[in-house]
C-alpha positions as CSV (number, residue, x, y, z in Angstrom):
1,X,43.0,4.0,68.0
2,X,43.0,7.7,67.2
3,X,47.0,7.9,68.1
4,X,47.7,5.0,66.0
5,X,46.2,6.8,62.9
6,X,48.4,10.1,63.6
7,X,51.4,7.8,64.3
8,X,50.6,6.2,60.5
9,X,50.0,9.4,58.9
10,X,53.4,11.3,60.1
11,X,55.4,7.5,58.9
12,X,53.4,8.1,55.7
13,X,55.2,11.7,55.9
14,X,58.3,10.9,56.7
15,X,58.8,8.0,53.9
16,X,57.9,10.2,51.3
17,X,60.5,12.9,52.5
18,X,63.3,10.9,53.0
19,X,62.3,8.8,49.5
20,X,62.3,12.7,47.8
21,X,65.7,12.1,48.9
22,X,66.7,8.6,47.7
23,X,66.2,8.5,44.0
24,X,62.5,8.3,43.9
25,X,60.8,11.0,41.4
26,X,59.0,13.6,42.7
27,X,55.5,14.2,41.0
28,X,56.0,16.8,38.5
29,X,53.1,19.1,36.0
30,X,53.7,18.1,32.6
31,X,52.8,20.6,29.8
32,X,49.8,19.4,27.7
33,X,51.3,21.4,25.2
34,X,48.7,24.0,22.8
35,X,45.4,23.4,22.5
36,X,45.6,23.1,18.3
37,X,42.5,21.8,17.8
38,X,38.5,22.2,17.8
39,X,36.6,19.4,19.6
40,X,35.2,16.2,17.5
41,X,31.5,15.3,17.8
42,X,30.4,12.0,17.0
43,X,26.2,11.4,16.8
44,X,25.8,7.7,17.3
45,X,22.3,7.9,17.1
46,X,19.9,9.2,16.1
47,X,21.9,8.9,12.4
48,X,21.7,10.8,9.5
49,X,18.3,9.3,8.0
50,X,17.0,7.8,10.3
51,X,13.0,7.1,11.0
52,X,11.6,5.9,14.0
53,X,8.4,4.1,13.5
54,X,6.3,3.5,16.8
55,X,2.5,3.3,17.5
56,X,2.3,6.5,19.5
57,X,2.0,10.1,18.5
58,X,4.5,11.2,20.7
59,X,7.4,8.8,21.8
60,X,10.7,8.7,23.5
61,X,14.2,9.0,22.2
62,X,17.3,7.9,23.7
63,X,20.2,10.3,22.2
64,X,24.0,8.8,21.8
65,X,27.2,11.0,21.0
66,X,30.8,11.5,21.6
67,X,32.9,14.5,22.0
68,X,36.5,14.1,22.4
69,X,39.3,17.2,22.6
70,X,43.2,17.4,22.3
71,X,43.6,19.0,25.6
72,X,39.9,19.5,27.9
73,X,36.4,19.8,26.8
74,X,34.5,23.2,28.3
75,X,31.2,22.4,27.8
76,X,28.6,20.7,25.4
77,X,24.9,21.5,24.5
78,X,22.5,19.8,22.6
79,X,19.4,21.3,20.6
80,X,16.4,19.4,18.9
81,X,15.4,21.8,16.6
82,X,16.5,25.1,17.8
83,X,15.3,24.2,21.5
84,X,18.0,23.6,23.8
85,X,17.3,19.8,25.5
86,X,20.6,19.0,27.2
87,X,24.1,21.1,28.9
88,X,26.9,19.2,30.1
89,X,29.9,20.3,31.7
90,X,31.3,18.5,35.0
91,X,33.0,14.9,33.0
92,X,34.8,12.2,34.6
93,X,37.4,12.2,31.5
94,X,37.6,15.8,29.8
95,X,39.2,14.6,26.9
96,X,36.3,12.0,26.0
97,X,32.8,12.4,26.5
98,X,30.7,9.7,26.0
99,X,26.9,10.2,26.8
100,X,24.5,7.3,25.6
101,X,21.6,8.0,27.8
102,X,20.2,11.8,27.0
103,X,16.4,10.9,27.1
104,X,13.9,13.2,25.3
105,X,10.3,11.8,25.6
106,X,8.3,14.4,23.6
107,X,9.1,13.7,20.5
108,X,6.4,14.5,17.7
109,X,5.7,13.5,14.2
110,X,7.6,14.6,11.5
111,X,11.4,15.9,10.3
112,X,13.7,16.8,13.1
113,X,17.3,18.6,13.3
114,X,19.4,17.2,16.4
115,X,22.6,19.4,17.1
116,X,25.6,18.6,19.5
117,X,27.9,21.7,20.1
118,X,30.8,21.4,22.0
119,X,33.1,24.0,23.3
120,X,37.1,23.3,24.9
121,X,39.3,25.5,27.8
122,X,40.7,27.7,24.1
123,X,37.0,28.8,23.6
124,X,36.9,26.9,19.7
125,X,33.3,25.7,19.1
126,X,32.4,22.6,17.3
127,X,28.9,21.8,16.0
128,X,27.9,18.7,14.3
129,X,23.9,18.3,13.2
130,X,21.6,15.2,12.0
131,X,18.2,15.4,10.2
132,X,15.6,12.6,11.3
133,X,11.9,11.4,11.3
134,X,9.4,10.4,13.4
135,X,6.8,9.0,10.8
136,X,3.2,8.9,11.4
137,X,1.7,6.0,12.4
138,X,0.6,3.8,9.8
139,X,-3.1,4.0,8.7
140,X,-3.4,0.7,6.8
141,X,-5.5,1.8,3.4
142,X,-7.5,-0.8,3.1
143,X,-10.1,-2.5,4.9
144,X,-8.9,-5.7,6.8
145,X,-5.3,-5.0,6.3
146,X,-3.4,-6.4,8.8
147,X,0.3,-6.5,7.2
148,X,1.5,-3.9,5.7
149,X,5.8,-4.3,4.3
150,X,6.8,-1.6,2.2
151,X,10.9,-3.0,2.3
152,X,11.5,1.0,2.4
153,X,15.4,0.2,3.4
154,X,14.2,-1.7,6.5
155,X,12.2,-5.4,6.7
156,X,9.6,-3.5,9.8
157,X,6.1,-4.1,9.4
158,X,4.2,-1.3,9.9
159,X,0.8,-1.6,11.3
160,X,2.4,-3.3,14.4
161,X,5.1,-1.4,13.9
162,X,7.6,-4.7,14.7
163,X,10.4,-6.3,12.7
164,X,10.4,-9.2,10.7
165,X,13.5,-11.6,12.1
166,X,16.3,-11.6,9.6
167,X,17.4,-15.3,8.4
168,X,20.8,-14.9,6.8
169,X,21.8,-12.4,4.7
170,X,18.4,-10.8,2.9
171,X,19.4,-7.6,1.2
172,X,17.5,-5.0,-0.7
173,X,17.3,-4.0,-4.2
174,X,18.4,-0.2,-4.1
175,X,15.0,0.2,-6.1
176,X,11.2,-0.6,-5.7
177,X,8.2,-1.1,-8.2
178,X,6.7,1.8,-5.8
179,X,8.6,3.6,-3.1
180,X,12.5,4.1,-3.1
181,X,13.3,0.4,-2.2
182,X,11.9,-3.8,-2.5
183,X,13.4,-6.8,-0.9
184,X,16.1,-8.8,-2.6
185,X,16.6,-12.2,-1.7
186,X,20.0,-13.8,-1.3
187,X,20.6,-17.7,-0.8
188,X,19.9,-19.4,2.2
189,X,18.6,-16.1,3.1
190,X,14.9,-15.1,4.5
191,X,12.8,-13.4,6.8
192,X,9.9,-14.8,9.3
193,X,7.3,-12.9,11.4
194,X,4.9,-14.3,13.7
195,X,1.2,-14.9,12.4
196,X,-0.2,-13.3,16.2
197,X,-3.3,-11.1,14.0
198,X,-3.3,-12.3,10.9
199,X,-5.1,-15.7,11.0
200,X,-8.3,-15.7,10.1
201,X,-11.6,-17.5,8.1
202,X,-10.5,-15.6,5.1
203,X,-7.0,-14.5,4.0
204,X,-5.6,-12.5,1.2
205,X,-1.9,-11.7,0.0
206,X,-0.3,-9.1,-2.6
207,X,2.8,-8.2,-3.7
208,X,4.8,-6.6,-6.2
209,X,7.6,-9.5,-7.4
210,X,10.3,-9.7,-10.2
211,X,11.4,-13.4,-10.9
212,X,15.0,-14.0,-10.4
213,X,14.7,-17.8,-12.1
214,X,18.3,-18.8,-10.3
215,X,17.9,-21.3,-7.9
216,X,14.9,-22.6,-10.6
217,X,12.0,-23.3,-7.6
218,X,11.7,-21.5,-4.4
219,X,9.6,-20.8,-1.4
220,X,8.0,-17.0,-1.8
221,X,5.1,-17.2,1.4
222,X,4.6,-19.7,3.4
223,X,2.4,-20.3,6.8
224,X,2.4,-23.4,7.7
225,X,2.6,-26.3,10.5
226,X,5.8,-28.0,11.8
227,X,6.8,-31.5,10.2
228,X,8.4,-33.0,13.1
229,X,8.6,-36.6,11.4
230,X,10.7,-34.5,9.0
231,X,12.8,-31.8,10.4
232,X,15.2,-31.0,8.0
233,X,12.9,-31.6,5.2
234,X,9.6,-30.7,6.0
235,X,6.4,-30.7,3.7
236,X,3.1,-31.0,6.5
237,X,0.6,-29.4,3.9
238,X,-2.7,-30.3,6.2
239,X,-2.7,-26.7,7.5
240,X,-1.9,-23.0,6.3
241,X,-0.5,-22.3,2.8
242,X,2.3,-22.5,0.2
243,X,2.7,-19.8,-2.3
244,X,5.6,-21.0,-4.4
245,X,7.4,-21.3,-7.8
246,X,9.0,-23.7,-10.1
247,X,10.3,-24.8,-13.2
248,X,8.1,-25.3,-16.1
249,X,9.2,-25.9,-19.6
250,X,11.8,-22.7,-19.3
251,X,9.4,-20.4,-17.5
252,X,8.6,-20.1,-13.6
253,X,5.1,-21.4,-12.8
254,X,3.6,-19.7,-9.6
255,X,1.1,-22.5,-7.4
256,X,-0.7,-22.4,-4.3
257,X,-1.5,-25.1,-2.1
258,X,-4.0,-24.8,0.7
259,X,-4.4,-27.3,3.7
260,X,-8.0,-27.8,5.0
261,X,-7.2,-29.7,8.4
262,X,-8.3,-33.3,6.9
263,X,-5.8,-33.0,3.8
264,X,-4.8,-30.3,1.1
265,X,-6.0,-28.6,-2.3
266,X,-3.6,-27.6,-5.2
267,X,-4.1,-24.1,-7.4
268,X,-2.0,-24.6,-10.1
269,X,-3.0,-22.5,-13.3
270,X,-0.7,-24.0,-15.8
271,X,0.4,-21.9,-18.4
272,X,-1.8,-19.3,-17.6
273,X,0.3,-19.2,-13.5
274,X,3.5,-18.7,-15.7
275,X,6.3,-15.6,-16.3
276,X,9.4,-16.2,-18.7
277,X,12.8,-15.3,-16.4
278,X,14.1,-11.8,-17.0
279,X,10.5,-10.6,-16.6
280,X,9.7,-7.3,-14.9
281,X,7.8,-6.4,-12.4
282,X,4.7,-8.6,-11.8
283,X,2.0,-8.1,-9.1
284,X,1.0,-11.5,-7.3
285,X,-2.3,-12.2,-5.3
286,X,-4.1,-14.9,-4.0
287,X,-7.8,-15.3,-1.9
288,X,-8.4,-17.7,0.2
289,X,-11.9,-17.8,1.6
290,X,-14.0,-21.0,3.5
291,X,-15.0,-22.5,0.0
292,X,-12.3,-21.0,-2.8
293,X,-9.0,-20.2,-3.3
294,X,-8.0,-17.6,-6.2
295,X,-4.3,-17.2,-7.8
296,X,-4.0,-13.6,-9.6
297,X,-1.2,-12.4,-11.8
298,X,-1.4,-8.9,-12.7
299,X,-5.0,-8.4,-11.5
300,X,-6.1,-11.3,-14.2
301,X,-7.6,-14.9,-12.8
302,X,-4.7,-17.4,-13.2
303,X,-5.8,-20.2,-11.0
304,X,-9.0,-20.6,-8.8
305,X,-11.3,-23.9,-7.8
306,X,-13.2,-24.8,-4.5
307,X,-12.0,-25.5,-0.7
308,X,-14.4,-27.4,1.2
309,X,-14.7,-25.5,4.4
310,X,-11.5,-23.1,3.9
311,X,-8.0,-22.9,5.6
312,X,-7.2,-24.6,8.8
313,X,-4.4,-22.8,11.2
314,X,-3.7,-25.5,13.1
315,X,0.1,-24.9,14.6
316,X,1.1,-22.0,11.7
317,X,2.6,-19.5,14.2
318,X,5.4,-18.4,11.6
319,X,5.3,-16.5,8.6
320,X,8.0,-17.1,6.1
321,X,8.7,-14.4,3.3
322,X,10.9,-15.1,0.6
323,X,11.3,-19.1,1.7
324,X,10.1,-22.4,1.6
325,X,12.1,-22.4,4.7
326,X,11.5,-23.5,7.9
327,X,8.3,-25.3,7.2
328,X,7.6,-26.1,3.3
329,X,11.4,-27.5,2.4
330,X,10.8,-31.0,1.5
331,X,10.6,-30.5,-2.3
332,X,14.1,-28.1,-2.1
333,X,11.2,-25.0,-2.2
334,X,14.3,-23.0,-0.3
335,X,15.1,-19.2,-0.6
336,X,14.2,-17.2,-3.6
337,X,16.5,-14.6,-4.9
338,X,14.0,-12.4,-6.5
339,X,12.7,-9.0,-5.6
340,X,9.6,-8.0,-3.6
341,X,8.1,-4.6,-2.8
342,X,4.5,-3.1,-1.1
343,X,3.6,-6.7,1.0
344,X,0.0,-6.7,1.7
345,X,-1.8,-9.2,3.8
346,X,-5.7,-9.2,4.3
347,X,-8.3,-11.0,6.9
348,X,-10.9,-10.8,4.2
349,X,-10.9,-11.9,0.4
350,X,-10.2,-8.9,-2.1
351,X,-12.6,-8.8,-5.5
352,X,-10.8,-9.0,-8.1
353,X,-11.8,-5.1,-8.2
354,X,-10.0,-4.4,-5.1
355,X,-6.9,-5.8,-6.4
356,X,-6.8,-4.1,-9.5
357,X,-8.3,-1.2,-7.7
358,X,-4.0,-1.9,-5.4
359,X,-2.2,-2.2,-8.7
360,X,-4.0,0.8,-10.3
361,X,-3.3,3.1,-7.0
362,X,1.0,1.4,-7.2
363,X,1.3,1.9,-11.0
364,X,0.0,5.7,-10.9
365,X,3.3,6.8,-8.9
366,X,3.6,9.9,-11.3
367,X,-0.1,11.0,-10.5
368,X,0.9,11.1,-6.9
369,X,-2.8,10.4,-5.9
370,X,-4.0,8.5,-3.0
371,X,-7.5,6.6,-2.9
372,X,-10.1,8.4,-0.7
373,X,-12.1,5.2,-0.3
374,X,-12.0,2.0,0.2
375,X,-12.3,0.2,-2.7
376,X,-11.7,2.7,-4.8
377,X,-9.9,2.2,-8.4
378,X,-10.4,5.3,-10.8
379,X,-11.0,8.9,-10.4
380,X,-11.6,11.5,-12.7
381,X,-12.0,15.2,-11.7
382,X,-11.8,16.9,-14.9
383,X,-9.8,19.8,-13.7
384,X,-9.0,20.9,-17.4
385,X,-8.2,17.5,-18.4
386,X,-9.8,14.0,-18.7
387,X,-6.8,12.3,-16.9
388,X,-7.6,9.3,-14.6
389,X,-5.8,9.5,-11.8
390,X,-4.7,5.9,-10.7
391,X,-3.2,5.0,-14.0
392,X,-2.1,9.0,-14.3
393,X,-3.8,8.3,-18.5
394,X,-5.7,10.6,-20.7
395,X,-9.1,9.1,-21.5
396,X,-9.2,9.1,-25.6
397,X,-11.8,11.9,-26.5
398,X,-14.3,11.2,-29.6
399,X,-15.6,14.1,-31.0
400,X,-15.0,17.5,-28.7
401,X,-15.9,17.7,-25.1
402,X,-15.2,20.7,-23.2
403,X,-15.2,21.7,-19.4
404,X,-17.7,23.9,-17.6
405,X,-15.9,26.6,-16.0
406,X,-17.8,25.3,-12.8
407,X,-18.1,22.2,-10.6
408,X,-19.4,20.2,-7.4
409,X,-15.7,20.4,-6.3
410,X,-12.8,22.0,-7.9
411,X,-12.6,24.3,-10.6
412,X,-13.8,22.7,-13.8
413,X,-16.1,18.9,-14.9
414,X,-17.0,17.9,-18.4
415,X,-19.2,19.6,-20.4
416,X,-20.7,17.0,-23.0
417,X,-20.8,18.5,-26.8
418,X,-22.9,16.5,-30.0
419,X,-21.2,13.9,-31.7
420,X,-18.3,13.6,-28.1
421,X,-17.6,11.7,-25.9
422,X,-14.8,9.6,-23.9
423,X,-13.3,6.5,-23.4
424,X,-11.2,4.5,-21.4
425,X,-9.7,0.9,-21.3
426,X,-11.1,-1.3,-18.9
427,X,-8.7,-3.5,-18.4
428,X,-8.1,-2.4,-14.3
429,X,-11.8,-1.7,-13.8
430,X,-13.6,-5.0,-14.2
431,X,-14.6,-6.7,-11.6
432,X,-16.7,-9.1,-9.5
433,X,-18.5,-6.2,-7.7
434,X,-18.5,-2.6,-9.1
435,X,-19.9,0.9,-8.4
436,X,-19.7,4.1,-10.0
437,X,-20.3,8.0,-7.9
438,X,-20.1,11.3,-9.8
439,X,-22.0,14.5,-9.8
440,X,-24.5,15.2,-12.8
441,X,-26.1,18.4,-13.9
442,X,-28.7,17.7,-16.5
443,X,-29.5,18.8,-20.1
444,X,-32.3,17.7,-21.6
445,X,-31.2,18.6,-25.4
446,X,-31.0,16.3,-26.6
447,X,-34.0,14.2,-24.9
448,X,-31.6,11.0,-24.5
449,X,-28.6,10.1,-24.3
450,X,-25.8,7.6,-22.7
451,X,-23.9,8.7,-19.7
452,X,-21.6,5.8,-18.1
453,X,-21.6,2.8,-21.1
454,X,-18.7,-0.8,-20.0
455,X,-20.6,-2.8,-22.8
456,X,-19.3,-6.2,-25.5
457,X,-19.7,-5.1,-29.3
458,X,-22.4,-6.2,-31.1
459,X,-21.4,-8.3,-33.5
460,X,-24.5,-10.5,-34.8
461,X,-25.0,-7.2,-36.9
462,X,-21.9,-6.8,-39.3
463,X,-23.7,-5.0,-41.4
464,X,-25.1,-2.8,-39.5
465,X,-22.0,-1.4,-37.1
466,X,-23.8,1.4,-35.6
467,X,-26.7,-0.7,-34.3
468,X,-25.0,-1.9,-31.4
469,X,-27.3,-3.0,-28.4
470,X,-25.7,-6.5,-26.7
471,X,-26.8,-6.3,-23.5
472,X,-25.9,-9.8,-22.0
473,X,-23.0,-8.5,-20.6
474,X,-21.4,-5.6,-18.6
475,X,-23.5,-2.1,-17.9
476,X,-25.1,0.8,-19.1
477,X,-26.2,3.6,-17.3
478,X,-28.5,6.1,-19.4
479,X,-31.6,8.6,-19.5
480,X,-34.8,9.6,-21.5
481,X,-37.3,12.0,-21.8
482,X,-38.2,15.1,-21.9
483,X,-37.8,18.5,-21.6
484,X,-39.2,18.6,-18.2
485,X,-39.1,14.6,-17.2
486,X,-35.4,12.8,-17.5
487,X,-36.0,9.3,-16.3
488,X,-32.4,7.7,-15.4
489,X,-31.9,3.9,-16.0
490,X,-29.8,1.2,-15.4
491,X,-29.1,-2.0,-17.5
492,X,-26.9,-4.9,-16.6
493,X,-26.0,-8.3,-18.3
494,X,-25.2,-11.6,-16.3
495,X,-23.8,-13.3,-19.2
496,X,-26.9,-14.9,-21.0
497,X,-29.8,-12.0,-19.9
498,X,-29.8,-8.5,-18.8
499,X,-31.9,-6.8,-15.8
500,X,-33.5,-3.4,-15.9
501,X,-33.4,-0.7,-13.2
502,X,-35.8,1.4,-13.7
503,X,-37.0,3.6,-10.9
504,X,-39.7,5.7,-12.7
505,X,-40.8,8.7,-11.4
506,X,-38.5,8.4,-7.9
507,X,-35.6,8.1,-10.7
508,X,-36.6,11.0,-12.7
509,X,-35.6,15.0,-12.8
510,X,-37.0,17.9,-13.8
511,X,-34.1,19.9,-16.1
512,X,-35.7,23.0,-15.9
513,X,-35.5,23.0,-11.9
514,X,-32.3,20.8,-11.2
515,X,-29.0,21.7,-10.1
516,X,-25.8,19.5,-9.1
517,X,-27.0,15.9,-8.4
518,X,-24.8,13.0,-6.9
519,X,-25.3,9.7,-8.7
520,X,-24.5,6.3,-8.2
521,X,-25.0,3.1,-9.2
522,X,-23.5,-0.4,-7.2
523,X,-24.1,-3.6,-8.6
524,X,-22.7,-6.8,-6.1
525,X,-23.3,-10.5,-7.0
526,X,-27.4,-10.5,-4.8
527,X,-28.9,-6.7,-6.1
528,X,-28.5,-3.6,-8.5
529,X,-28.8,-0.1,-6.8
530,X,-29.2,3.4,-7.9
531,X,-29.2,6.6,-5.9
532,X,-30.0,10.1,-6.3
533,X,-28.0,12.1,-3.5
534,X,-27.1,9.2,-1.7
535,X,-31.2,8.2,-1.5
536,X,-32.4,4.5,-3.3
537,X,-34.4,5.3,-6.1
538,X,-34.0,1.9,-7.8
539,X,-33.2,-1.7,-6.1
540,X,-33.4,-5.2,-7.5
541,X,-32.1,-8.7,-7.2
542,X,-29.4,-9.6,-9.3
543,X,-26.8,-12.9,-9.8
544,X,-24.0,-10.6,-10.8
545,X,-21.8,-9.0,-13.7
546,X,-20.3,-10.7,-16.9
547,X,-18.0,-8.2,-18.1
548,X,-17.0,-10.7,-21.4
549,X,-15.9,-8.1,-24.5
550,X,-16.6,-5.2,-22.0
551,X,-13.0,-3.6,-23.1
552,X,-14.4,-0.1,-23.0
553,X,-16.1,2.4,-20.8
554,X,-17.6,5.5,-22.4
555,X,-18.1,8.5,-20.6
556,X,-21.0,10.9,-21.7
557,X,-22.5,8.7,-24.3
558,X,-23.6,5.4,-25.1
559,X,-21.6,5.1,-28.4
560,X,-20.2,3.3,-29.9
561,X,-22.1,0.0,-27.7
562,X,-25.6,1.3,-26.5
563,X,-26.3,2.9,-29.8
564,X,-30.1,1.3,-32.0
565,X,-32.2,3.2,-29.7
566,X,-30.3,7.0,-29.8
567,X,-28.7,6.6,-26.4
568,X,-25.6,9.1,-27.9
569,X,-23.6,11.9,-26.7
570,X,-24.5,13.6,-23.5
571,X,-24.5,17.7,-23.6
572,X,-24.7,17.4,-19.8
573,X,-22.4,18.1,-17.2
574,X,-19.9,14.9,-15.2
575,X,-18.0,16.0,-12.0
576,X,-15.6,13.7,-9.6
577,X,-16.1,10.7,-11.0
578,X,-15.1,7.5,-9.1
579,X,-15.4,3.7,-9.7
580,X,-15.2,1.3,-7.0
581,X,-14.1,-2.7,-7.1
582,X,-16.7,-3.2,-4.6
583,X,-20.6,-2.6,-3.7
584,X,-20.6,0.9,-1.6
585,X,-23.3,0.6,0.9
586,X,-25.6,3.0,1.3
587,X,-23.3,5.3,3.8
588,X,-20.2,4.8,2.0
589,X,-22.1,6.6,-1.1
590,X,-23.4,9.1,1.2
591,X,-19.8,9.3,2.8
592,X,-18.6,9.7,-0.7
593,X,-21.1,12.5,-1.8
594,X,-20.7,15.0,1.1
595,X,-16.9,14.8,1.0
596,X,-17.0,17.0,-2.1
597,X,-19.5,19.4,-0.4
């Protein structure tokens, strides 16, 4: 075997010297002429832009580029901000490089600079860089959130961090209501996402949605079961929801209808549910808990009746956004071409409060401010201004207040003067449960006076204006006294009565010895509380709020509503004050109090 292997080899030999011989080429160098230009670097990801949303603090990332040279590439490094992660220089091809698998797997939160050099044989240097992010996980804001879509140039929802599936040819609007971007439908065009998490007893949704009218009804969220009687135009409404709009005289008319297992329940709030086409931006919400249903356009009550024992899930795996279809097409409720921003879904029912509490926090993008708490839906801290900061408005001052020069936190808090005080629409601030924290420093001169006042005017006494004193409906928080003895009180309407209360002497303060205090009041649809540093010094049943005519808080007096018996201006001091669209428990006041110490 050996000697037929060397008898091969020296034919192999010979054929090749006599064919140099025969008019068969001999292998020549060819000249690859000059090297005339620098390498080309192309990042293929991660792009210019882009974020990477994951759950974990520190993740992977797999790194994709090209370099490619006229005549040879030397060598190629690559750096993730400043630090050098990658150097390459033995390549199959020398004139392309392609590497599509440089793994870096200790990548950190926040803005990052990748940089691909490349060098060729000549020595010319070539460096191309991209800026990216790793964002933080999402905290969702809100208590119960489980959905959070902020259709930030991407459909990924963000407290699973997972993408929606893309039906068509969705698009987005190149604006939002808050943040740089919103959904924009297109026809025949939606997006679905599994309901895995989101199902539960109770269920709340809201949005941010400008009404494109064209087609004239469409599907805007639907969960619902299969119809498999009708497949191609399916309408099983015995299970999930339908949140929808149609034609109506000229106007779109927004309707929910809710399936309870045995059949289903309609929502439909008329004229009240409607918005003219060409309107602007609206915010939409809806509750569903196991005995009612509430529609809500622009934090106001549109729609709302009972639901015998609640929602039933049966088979409503999907989520459609933005179509009747796959499950709610029967009635041609299809695609809807309108505009959506900030998606919120809920495993509990918002008060009305919380909601407004949402829209306040979305509309006040010029503030900048982010709630603290849950709940929370106005916040004052009189730095040198009497600007709330969810709505980013001036309060409209009566008389002259001033500032302290001092405070609980910050740098300044209002300083109450005679015949001054504050007020502020109420329009975001009413609702079914409320509470109120801030930081008092008492001055018994005069010996009452009116400190938070959301009140109806008194009108059975035309002639007598300044007598105001109607307490069936909304609060008023207030003290009297002494020089040495301030007793604080609370006062609430239901609608037809008021309740007092009055803690006595655990509710009272001594001026002459007291500093800073935290106060707070909550008031939910069973009890009334008040407490002094996060302690109960006054607790009571109650049947809840009626906030009818209440279109005006006032702030260090009980003018002009709480005025026949002297409850007026306040000369004492108001720091960090907060209201809430909910009843803080006990630990969420205290929670709330020693975050300012």
């Amino acid at each position: 075997m050996k000697n037929l292997r060397h008898l091969i080899g020296f034919a192999i030999i010979i054929f090749l010297f006599y064919g140099c011989d025969n008019g068969i080429d001999s292998i020549t160098q060819v000249d690859p002429g000059p090297d005339a230009s620098a390498p080309a670097i192309t990042i293929n990801y991660p792009a210019e832009g882009t974020k990477i949303k994951v759950l974990e603090v520190v993740t992977s990332i797999i790194i994709d580029f090209e370099v490619t040279d006229d005549i040879e590439v030397a060598s190629i490094e690559v750096l993730l901000d400043g630090k050098n992660i990658g150097i390459f220089s033995d390549f199959k091809d020398y004139r392309r490089v392609l590497i599509d698998d440089l793994e870096y797997d200790k990548l950190t939160d926040g803005t990052h600079a990748l940089t691909v050099s490349a060098k060729d044989l000549d020595g010319k240097t070539t460096s191309a860089t991209v800026n990216f992010e790793k964002e933080p996980a999402y905290t969702p804001l809100y208590a119960g959130e489980t959905l959070y879509m902020p259709f930030d140039g991407d459909y990924f929802e963000l407290v699973s961090i997972s993408a929606a599936t893309k039906v068509g040819a969705p698009g987005f609007a190149g604006e939002g209501f808050f943040g740089p971007n919103a959904y924009a439908g297109a026809a025949d065009s939606y997006l679905t996402f599994p309901t895995d998490g989101l199902l539960d007893g109770e269920f709340s949704a809201v949005f941010w949605y400008k009404v494109n009218a064209d087609p004239d009804r469409a599907g805007i969220l639907v969960i619902g079961p299969p119809d498999a009687t009708n497949p191609d135009a399916q309408n099983n409404r015995t299970g999930g929801f339908r949140f929808f709009r149609e034609n109506a005289s000229g106007n779109q008319r927004f309707k929910l209808n809710v399936g309870r297992g045995d059949g289903d329940s309609w929502f439909d709030g008329g004229t009240a549910a409607d918005l003219p086409p060409g309107t602007d931006w609206a915010h939409m919400a809806f509750t569903i808990s196991e005995s009612q249903a509430t529609v809500y356009i622009n934090g106001q009550i549109v729609s709302q009746g009972d639901l015998a024992g609640g929602v039933d899930w049966t088979n409503c795996d999907i989520l459609s956004i933005m179509s009747g279809a796959p499950r709610f097409t029967g009635w041609n409720h299809r695609s809807d071409q309108s505009n959506m921003d900030e998606l919120r879904l809920f495993n509990r029912v918002l008060s009305q409060g919380e909601i407004q509490g949402i829209i306040a926090r979305e509309s006040g993008t010029a503030s900048g401010y982010v709630p603290e708490f849950d709940g929370e839906m106005f916040y004052m801290p009189f730095e040198g201004d009497n600007k709330e900061l969810f709505t980013n408005l001036e309060a409209n001052m009566v008389g002259t207040t001033g500032f302290t020069g001092e405070s609980v936190d910050g740098d300044e808090a209002f300083a109450g003067a005679a015949d001054s005080y504050l007020t502020f629409p109420t329009k975001s601030i009413t609702s079914e449960e409320f509470s109120a924290s801030f930081w008092y420093n008492v001055n018994a001169d005069p010996d009452r006076g009116g400190i938070l006042v959301m009140g109806p005017a008194d009108t059975d006494r035309p002639e007598f204006p300044d007598v105001q004193n109607l307490r069936t409906h909304g609060f008023r928080f207030f003290r009297e006294g002494d020089a040495t003895r301030q007793v604080f009180k609370l006062n609430v309407g239901n609608g037809t009565s008021d309740s007092w209360f009055d803690g006595g002497d655990a509710a009272a303060l001594d001026p002459t010895t007291t500093d800073w205090v935290h106060m707070a009041f909550t008031i939910s649809g069973t009890e009334c509380v008040v407490y002094f540093d996060g302690e109960v010094v006054a607790q009571g049943t109650f049947d809840g709020v009626d906030w009818t005519g209440c279109d005006i808080l006032s702030i260090g007096s009980g003018a002009p509503r709480f005025t026949q018996w002297n409850h007026l201006s306040d000369s004492s001091f108001i720091d960090e004050l907060r209201l809430f669209g909910k009843a803080l428990t006990q630990e969420e006041v205290q929670n709330v109090r020693n975050s300012d110490l």
